[in-house]
N, C-alpha and C positions, 0 to 999 in steps of 0.2 A: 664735376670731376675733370680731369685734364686729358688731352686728348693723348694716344697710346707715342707716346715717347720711343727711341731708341730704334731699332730697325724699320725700315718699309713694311710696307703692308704687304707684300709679297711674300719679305722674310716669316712675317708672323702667319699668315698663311699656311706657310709652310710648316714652322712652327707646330698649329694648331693641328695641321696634317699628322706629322710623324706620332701626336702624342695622340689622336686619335687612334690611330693604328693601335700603338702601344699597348689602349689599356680597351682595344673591345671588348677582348673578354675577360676584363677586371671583374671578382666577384661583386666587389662595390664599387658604388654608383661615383663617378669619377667624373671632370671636368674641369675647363680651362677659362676664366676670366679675360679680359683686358685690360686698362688699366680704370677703364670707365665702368667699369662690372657687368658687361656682358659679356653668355655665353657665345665662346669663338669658338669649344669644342667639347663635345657630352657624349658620353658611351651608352650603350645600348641599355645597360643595367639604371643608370637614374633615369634615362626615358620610362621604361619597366614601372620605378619607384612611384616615378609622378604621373604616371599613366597618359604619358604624351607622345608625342613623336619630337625627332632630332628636330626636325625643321622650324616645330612651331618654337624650339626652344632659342634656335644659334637667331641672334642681334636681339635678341631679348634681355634684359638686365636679370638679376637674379630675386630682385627683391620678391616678385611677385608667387616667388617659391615658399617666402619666407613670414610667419605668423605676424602681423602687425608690432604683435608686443614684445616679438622677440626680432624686430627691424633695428631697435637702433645699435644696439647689442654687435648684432652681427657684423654691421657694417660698420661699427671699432675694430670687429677683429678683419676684417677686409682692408681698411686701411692702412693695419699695422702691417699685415701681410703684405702689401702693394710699398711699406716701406723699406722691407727687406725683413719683417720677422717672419720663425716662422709660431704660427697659434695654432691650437685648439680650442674647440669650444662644443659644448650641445646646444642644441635651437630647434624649435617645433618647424613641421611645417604643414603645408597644403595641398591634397592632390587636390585634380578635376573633379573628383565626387564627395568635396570636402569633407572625405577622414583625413584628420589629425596623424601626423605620425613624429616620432622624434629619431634624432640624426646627432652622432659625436662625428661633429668635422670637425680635419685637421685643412689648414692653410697655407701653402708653401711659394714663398717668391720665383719665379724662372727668372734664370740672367742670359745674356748672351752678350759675351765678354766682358764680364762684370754688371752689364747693365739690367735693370731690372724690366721685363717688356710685358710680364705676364703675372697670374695667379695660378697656381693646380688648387684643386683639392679630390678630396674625398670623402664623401659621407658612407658613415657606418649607418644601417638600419637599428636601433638599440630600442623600438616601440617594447619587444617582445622577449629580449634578451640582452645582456652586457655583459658582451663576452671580450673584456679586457685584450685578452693573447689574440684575435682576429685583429681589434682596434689598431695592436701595436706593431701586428705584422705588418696591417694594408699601409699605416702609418711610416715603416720603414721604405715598403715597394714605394711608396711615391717620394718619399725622398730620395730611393737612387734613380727612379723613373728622375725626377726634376733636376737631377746632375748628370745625368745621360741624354738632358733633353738639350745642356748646353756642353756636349760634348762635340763643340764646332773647332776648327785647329786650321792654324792656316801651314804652307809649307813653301820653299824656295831648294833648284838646285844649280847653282854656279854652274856655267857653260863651259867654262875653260877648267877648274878647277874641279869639276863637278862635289864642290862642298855640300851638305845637306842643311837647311838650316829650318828650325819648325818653331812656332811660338809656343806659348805655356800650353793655351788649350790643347795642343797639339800633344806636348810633350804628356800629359797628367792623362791624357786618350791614351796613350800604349805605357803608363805606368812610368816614365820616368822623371826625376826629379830636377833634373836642369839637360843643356846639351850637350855635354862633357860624356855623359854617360851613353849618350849613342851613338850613334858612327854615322864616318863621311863616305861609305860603300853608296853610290848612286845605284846601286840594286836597291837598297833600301832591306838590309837582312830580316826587317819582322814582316814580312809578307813571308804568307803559306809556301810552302814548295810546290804547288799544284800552281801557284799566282805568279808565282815571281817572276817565271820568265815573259811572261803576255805582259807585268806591269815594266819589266825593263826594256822592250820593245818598243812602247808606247811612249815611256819617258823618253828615250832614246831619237826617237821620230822628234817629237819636242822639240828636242834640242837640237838636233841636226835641220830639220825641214820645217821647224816652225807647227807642228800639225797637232790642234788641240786635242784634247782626249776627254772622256766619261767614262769612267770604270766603277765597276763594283766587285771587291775581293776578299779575301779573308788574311788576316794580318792577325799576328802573334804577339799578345804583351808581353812583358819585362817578367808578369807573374803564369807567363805560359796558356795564359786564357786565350782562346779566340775571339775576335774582333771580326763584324762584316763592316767596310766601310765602302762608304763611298766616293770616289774620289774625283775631281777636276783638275786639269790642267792647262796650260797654255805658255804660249813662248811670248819672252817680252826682249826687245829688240833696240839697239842706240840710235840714234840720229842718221848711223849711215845704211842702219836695216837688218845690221847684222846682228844675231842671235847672242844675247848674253845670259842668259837666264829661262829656267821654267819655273813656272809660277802656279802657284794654284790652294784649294781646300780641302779638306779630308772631315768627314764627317760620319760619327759611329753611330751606322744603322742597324745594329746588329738587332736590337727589339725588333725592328721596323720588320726585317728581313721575317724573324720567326714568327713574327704577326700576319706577315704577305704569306708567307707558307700554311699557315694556319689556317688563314680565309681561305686558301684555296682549296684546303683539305675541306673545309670545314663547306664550302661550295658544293663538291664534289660529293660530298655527302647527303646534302641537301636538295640537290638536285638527282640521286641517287633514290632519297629518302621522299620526295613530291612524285617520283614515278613508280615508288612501289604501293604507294597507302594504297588503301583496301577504299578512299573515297575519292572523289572525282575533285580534281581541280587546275582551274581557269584562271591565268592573267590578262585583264585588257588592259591597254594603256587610252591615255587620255582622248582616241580618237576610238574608242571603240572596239582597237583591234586585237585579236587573239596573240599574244605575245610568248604565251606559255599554256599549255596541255597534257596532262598526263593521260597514261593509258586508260584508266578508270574513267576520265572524263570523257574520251572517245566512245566507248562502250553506252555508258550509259546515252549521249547524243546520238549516238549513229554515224557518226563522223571519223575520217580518218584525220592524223595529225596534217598529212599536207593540206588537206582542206579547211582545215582550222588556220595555222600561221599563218598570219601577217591578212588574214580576212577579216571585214569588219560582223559582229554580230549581228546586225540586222541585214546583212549581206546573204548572211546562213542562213537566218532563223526571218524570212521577210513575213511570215504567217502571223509571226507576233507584235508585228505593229500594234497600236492602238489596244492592245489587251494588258491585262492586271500583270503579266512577266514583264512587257517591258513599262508599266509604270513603277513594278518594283525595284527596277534596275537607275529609274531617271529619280524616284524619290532618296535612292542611297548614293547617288551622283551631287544630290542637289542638299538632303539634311546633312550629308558628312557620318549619317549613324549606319550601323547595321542594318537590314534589311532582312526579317524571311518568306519567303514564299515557295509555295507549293504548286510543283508544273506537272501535267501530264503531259510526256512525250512520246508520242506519236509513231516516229520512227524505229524504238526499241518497245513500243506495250510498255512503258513503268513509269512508277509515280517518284518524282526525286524534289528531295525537299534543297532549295536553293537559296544558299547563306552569302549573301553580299556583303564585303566589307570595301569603305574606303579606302584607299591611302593615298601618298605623295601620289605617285608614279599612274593612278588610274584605278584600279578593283580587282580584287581577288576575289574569284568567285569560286565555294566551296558546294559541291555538290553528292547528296546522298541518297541512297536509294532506297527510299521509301515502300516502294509494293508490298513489302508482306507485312508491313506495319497498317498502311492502310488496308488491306486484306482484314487482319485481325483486327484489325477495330470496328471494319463491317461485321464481321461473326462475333463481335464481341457486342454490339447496338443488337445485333440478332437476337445473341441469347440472351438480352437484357429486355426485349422484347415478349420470348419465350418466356421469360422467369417472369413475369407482370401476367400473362394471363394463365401462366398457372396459379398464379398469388393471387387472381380476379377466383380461381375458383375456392379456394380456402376460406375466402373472405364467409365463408355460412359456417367456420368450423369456431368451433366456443371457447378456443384458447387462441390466447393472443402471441397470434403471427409477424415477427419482425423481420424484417432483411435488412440489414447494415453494411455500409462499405467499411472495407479495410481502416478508413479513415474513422469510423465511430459513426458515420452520418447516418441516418435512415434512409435509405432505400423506398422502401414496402412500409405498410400500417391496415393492416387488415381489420373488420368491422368492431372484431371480437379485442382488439386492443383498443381501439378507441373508447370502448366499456368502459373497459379495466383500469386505463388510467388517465382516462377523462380528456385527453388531447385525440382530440379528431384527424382522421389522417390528412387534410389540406394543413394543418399546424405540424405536424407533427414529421413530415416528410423534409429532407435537406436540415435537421436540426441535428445535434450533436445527441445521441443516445446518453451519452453521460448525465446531460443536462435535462432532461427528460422526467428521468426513473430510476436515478441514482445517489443519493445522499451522500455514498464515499464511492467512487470509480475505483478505487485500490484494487480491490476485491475482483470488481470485474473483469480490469485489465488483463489479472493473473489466469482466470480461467480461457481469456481470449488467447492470451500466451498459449496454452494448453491446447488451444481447437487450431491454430497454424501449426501447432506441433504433430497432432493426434487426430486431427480433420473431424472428431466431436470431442464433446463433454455435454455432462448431464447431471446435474446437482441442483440445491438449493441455494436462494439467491435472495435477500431481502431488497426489497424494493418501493417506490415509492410514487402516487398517484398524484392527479394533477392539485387536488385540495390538499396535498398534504400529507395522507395518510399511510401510513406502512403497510405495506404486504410483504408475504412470502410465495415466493412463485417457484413453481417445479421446472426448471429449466434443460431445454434440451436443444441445443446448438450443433449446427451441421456447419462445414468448412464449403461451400461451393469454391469451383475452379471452375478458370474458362477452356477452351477447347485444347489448350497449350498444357494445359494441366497446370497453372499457374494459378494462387489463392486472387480470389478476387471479390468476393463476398461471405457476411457468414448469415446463417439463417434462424432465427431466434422460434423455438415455439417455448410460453410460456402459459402455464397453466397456475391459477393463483389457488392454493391450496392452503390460506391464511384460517379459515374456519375450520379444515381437518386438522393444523398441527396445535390449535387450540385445543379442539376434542381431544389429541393424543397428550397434549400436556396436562388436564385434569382425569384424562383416566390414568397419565404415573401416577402423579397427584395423588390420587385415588389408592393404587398399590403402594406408593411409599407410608401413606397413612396407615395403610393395613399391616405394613413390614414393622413398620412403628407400635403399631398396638398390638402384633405377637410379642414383639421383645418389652412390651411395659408388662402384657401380662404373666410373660416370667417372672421378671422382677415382682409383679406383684404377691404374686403365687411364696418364693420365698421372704418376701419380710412377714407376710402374714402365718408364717409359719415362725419365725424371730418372734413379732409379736405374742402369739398366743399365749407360750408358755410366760411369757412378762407380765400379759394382763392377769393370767389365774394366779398367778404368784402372788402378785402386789392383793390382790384380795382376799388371798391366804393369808399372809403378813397382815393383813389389814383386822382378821378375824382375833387374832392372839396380842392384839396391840392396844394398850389403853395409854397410853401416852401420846398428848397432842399435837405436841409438837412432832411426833413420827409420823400420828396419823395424820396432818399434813402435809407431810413432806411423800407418802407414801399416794395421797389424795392428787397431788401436785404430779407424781409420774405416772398416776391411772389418766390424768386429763391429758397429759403428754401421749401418751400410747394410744390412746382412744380417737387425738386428734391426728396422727401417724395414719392409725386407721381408716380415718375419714378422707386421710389424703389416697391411701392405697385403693381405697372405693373408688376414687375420682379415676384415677390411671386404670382401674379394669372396665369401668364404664366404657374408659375409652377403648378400652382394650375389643372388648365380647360385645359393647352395648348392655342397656339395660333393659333385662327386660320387665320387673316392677311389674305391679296392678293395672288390669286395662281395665276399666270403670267409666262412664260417661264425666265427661270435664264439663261443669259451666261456663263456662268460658266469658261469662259477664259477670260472675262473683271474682273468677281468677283474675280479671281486667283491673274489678274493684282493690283487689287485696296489692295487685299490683302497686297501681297510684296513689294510694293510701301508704306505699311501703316506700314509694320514690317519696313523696312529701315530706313524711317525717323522717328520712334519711341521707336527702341531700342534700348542703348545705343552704343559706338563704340567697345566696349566691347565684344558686341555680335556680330558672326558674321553668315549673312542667306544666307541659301542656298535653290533656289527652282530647283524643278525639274519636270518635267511635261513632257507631250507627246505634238506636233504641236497644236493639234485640242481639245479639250475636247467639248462633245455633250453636249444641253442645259438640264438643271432639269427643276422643279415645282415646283412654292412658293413664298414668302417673297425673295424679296431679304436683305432688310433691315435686315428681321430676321435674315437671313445665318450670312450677313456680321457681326454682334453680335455674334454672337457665335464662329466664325472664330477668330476676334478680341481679343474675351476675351478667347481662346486657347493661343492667342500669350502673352497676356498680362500675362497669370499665368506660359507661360514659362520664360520670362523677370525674375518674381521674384524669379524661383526656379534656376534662375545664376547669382545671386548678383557679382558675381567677373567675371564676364563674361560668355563665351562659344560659343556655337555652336548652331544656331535653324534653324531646314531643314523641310522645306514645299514642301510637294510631293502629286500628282497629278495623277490617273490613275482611267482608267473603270475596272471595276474588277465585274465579274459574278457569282452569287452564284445558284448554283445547288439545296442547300438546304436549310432548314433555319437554319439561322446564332442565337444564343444565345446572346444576350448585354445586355447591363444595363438598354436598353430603352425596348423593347419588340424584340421578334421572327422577325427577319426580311426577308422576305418572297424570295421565289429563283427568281430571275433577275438581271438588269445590273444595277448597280449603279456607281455614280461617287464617290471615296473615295476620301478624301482630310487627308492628317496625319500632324499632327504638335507632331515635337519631338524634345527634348532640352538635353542639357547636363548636367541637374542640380542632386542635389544628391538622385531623388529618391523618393519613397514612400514604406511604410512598408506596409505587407496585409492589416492588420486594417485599414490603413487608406485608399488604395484603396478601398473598399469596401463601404465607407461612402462619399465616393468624391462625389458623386450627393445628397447628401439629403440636401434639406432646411436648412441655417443657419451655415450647418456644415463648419469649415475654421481652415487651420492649418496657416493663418497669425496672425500679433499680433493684439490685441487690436485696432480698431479705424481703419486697413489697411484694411478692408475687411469685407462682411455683409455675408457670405456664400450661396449666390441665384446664383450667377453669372453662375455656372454648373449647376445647378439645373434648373436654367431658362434655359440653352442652350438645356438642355435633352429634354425639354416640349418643345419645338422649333422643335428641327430633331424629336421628337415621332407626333407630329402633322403633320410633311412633309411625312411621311412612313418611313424615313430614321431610320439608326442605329449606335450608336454611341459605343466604345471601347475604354478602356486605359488597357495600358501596364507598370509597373511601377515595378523597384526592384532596394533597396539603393544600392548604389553605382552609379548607370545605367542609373539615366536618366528616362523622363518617355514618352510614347508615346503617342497622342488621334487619334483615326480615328474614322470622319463622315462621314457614308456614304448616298447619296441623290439619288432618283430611277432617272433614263433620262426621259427626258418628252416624253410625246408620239408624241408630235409635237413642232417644232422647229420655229413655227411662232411667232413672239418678234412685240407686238402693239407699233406704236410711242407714246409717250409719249407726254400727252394731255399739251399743253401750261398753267401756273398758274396767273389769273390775280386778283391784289388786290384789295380787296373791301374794299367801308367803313363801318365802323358799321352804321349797318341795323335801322330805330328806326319804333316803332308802330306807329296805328291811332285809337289807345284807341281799340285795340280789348282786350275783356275781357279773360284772361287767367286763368285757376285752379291748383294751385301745388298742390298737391297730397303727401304727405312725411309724417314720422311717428317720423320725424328731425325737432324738433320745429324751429333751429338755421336753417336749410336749408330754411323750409319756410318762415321765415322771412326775408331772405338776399334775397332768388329769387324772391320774391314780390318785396322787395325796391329795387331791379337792374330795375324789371321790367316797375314799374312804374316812372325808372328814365328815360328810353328809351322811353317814349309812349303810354306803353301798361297801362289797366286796370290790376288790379291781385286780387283774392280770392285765401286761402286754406282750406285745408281738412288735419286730421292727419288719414285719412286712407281711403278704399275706400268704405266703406259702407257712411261715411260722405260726400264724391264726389255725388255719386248717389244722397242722399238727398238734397244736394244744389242743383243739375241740376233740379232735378223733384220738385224745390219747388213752382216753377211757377215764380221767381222772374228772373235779368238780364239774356239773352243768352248766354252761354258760349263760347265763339269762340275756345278754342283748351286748353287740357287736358298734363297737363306736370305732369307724375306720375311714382313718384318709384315702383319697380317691389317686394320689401322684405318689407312686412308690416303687422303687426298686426290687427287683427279682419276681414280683408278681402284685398288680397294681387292687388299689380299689375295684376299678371295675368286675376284673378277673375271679377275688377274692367273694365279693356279691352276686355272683354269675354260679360259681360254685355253691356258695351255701344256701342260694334261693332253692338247687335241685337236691342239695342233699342232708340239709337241713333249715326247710323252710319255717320251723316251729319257733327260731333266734330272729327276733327282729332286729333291723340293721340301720343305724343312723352314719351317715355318709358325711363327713368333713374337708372343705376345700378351701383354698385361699383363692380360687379363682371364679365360681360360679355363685359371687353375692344374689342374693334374691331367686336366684336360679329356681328350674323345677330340676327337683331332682331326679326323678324318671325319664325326662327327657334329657336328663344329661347324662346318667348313668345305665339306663334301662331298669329292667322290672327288679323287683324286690329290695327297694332302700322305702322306709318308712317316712323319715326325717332325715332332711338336708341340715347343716349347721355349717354357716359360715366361717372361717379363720381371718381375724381373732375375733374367738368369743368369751361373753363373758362368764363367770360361777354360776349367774343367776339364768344364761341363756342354756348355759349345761343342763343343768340340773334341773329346769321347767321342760327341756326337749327329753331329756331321757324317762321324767316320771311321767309327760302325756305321751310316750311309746311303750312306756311297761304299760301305762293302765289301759290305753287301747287294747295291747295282747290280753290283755287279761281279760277286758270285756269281750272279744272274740271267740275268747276259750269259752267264758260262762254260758253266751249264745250256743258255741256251735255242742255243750252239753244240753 
């Protein structure tokens, strides 16, 4: 580039002077070029930007401000500028701690008298915002900054004539357009009224005595603005010495002045503002010596201000030779970085923590008074002291003890944690608790939110051990504070209570099952009260019909209702339990009938394998029931291996010490016979384990399946004492074991021979149905009276009583439901057992299948009859109740 053309380097100097001033306190970062592109002058705000100092900046060129890739860019718009345009442009650039930042510069030529001598600019910061109207303001300020900057004017006034005569620059300085339009008044009229007579004084001297002048005033433009200029003069004189002329410049400082003004306020403030802070601080200069002192820094030294100024530090302080103060004073002398260190002085008792910084001029040394920080941070090591060996004693206590900082770290790790989740406390101490024992922190976060809010919380918290595995822990968290009363740790006891919320979740388990089987056995209770009257119909209908086609179709809804029936069985089973024949079980026939019933029932697909010991000892029970439940294990393995597989039925006594947990109840410690049926199919997920035995529940489709079938089986082994298990995870297969207690004796009764009878008919004994079922007592009358019998009803049993006591027919035997309105079964049996015991009484429910009836009703019911029954189950219960009474009577003659 070319060397700086056009004025001296003094001029530009100068120059570089005024527009410093100008734009100190420019919001944006401002500066002056030359024509070689170094900085000649930089405001405090792009020092700031680029986080440098003025010094390292001025004779420096600018490139090194500027992004490599955005160098040659710039310096197009540099040269155009330096040819008299003016540009804009944006370009990245580079601080010292290379972040990246971006800058809309504008580029503006300076002239001094036309000539071009200089660059301005100004960069906008636009990394974080572009904000257009800043851009275009700063953009304006420096274009009138860059026309105020060649606001130089030269000026002459004739001696004899005193003419005025001033050049352009001069004239376009106070607003005029040529010199016609100002005057030849040697006062010179646009000077202030406060100026004018000191400037026609001095002119005056000028021209009379030759006597130069330096003035600065305030002058009036043409548009009535003020003007501070600055002015020179001098006398220029002919050949024989005599005075013809003054001569001179005038130059509009008017920025410069409000900028001088400004520093000095802005001094005075600052110097105002160093001796009130509340912290200490000290300038040396380059030899050491105390240059400046505020009050704060006297106090804390011990030192008055006279004995600080203009003495060197190691003059004061000669004790600190050769110690860590002053090598942190020669180390921030010597890197150029900050410096901290920590003094105890002597003089005042306090601890003052001492912040060295460089600069041009020698060190600023900022100092703070540290004693009650280091105080509290001794009683803070204290009671962080205190808190460990009370956390030494805890360590014997069986829940696991945490202490964490505010930060999440751990603290503390008591014995009884290192248990529970498998990290020892030498791992476990300085680690992030999140990371620890926490699979989502979310969760934790919020209740820590809670313990700085509320200084405890105490809840449940899922958690997680070093192998892996989930807990639940009873958590109870206290806020510690240090002596300040400020948070500063929190203290964790956790108790893992994973094995009690288990036990709490199979005993709901347990009640919802039960809530479950009251409400199937309402339900049951009324369709079996639907049914009845459908089935004795349909075989009334069936009596008077000789047509085949009817009697099939009539054949076809007795097998509908019968199978109805056998499903409302399954739902009270589940309901009440069954409780069926207790009779010794062989339990190596029922093995046999089993595998014999898989074989020829599974497809070839599947293939079974049993396995069993020689001998299995006999149970107690149902066999029927067993073999039900046995069956329908196999049945719902069949369907979970539609493409075949494997089903293994095994066989063993197996002895429980203690009680066993299952799905059915606690099963109590002794020898039971397990029976397991396990298949190869794909599995059950938790959720669905979990719901396998509730009513209705079924993961078949549509139409394949009612969901009783396990539900029935549970109420089955929970009625035997036994206990039932499944084992199930996708991929794997799933397992069930029923276990059945051995009987206490192994004696097996023959089995009574069954001979068929015919339907039984009456000889007009008079019967009373008893039902709150209009439909019931109206079919069990018309059966009745189609057999034989007489029949009356009653819709409940207050209406029994009044028919028997009305004096009218005898009633020979009492047929009455047990669930009835205005006065029940029970009530109605309770009654006529005391007051007329002579009526035997058969009792009908839709809910106590198989039932005893004495223990379901109390004393005086002869015969139980379940709902629905059929003609044939009528009509054989009512004639072995008449004939028992009869033979009673014939005895007790």
């Amino acid at each position: 580039m070319n060397s700086v053309p056009g004025p001296t380097h003094d001029g530009l100097r100068s120059l570089a002077t005024a527009f410093a001033v100008s734009v100190h306190s420019h919001p944006h970062a401002a500066f002056m070029l030359d024509l070689d592109g170094r900085f000649i002058s930089v405001n405090p705000e792009l020092c700031r930007r680029l986080q440098t100092t003025e010094s390292e900046l001025l004779g420096r060129t600018f490139h090194h401000t500027v992004e490599p890739h955005d160098l040659t860019f710039v310096l197009e718009h540099f040269e155009r500028a330096r040819d008299g345009e003016s540009v804009e442009y944006e370009a990245t650039g580079t601080r010292p701690d290379s972040t990246i930042f971006l800058a809309r510069v504008t580029n503006y030529p300076v002239r001094i008298d036309g000539e071009i001598v200089a660059v301005v600019g100004i960069a906008v910061d636009v990394s974080h915002q572009h904000d257009e109207l800043t851009r275009r303001r700063a953009s304006e300020d420096l274009l009138r900054l860059a026309g105020r900057l060649a606001h130089f004017g030269g000026w002459s006034v004739d001696a004899v004539s005193r003419r005025v005569m001033l050049t352009d620059g001069a004239l376009r300085m106070f607003g005029f357009a040529d010199l016609d339009e100002y005057t030849n008044e040697p006062q010179w009229s646009p000077h202030a009224p406060e100026d004018r007579a000191r400037f026609t004084q001095l002119l005056q001297r000028c021209l009379t005595d030759g006597d130069a002048f330096d003035i600065e005033s305030n002058m009036i433009a043409r548009d009535g603005s003020r003007l501070r200029v600055h002015t020179i003069g001098e006398a220029e004189r002919d050949e024989s010495g005599a005075i013809v002329r003054a001569h001179g410049a005038v130059w509009d400082v008017t920025e410069y002045a409000i900028e001088r003004e400004r520093a000095r306020y802005l001094d005075e403030r600052l110097s105002a503002s160093l001796t009130a802070i509340s912290d200490g601080l000290m300038f040396l200069d380059t030899d050491w010596k105390v240059s400046f002192v505020n009050p704060t820094a006297e106090q804390l030294l011990g030192r008055s201000h006279t004995e600080f100024m203009g003495h060197g530090l190691w003059q004061l302080y000669p004790n600190t030779l050769n110690t860590d103060f002053e090598r942190a004073f020669r180390e921030a002398e010597r890197s150029r970085n900050r410096v901290i260190h920590r003094e105890w002085v002597e003089l005042t008792r306090r601890w003052v923590d001492v912040t060295i910084y460089p600069i041009d001029t020698g060190l600023v040394v900022h100092l703070r008074d540290t004693t009650d920080d280091v105080a509290a941070r001794q009683r803070e090591d204290e009671h962080e002291r205190q808190l460990q060996q009370q956390a030494a004693l805890l360590d014997i206590s069986r829940d696991a003890i945490v202490v964490r900082g505010l930060d999440d770290r751990v603290q503390y790790w008591n014995r009884a944690a290192a248990e529970l989740y498998g990290w020892p406390a030498a791992e476990a101490v300085g680690q992030l608790i999140t990371d620890l024992i926490y699979h989502d922190p979310i969760e934790m976060r919020t209740f820590t939110a809670e313990v700085l809010r509320e200084s405890y919380w105490a809840g449940e918290l899922e958690q997680r051990t070093r192998s892996g595995a989930t807990i639940i822990a009873d958590c109870r968290w206290q806020l510690l504070n240090d002596e300040a009363g400020r948070p500063r740790a929190i203290l964790c006891v956790n108790t893992d209570i994973t094995a009690y919320r288990k036990e709490q979740e199979a005993r709901a388990h347990g009640q919802r099952m039960e809530s479950l089987g009251t409400l199937a056995g309402g339900i049951a209770h009324d369709l079996n009260n639907v049914l009845t009257p459908v089935l004795m119909s349909i075989q009334l209908l069936a009596l008077d019909e000789s047509d085949e086609q009817r009697l099939e179709l009539l054949s076809t809804v007795e097998t509908s209702v019968k199978r109805g029936a056998t499903m409302i069985k399954q739902v009270l089973a589940f309901a009440r339990g069954l409780e069926g024949r207790r009779e010794p079980i062989d339990m190596d026939a029922l093995l046999d009938d089993l595998a014999a019933y898989a074989i020829d029932a599974l497809p070839s697909s599947i293939t079974v394998d049993v396995s069993r010991p020689e001998a299995l000892p006999d149970s107690t029970g149902d066999v029927t029931q067993l073999m039900q439940v046995l069956v329908n294990l196999v049945v719902n393995a069949r369907d979970a291996m539609p493409d075949g597989g494997r089903l293994r039925i095994t066989a063993e006594v197996e002895r429980l010490d203690e009680a066993v947990n299952s799905v059915s109840h606690d099963a109590q410690p002794g020898d039971y016979v397990v029976i397991a049926v396990e298949d190869d199919g794909a599995g059950m997920p938790p959720d669905v384990v979990t719901r396998v035995f509730e009513p209705f529940f079924t993961t078949k489709e549509t139409g394949h399946g009612t969901g009783l079938g396990l539900s029935t089986a549970l109420a089955i082994v929970r009625s035997h004492g036994g206990f039932m298990q499944v084992y199930s995870e996708l991929g794997h297969g799933t397992r069930f074991r029923v276990g059945m207690p051995l009987a206490a004796k192994s004696s097996r009764p023959r089995p009574e021979p069954t001979n068929e009878r015919p339907l039984p008919r009456g000889n007009g004994e008079l019967v009373l149905v008893v039902d709150d079922e209009p439909a019931i007592r109206q079919v069990a009358c018309r059966t009745l009276e189609m057999h034989g019998y007489r029949a009356a009803s009653a819709a409940n049993g207050r209406e029994a009583i009044d028919f028997i006591e009305s004096g009218g027919d005898r009633v020979d035997l009492v047929l009455t439901d047990l669930m009835m309105p205005v006065m029940d079964g029970a009530a109605t049996t309770a009654y006529l057992e005391d007051h007329h015991p002579e009526i035997p009484i058969i009792a009908a429910s839709g809910l106590a299948a198989n039932g005893d009836p004495g223990r379901s009703i109390g004393l005086g019911v002869a015969r139980f009859l379940p709902k629905p029954y059929t003609t044939s189950l009528l009509l054989t219960t009512l004639h072995d109740t008449l004939l028992e009474r009869s033979v009673r009577g014939t005895e007790s003659e």
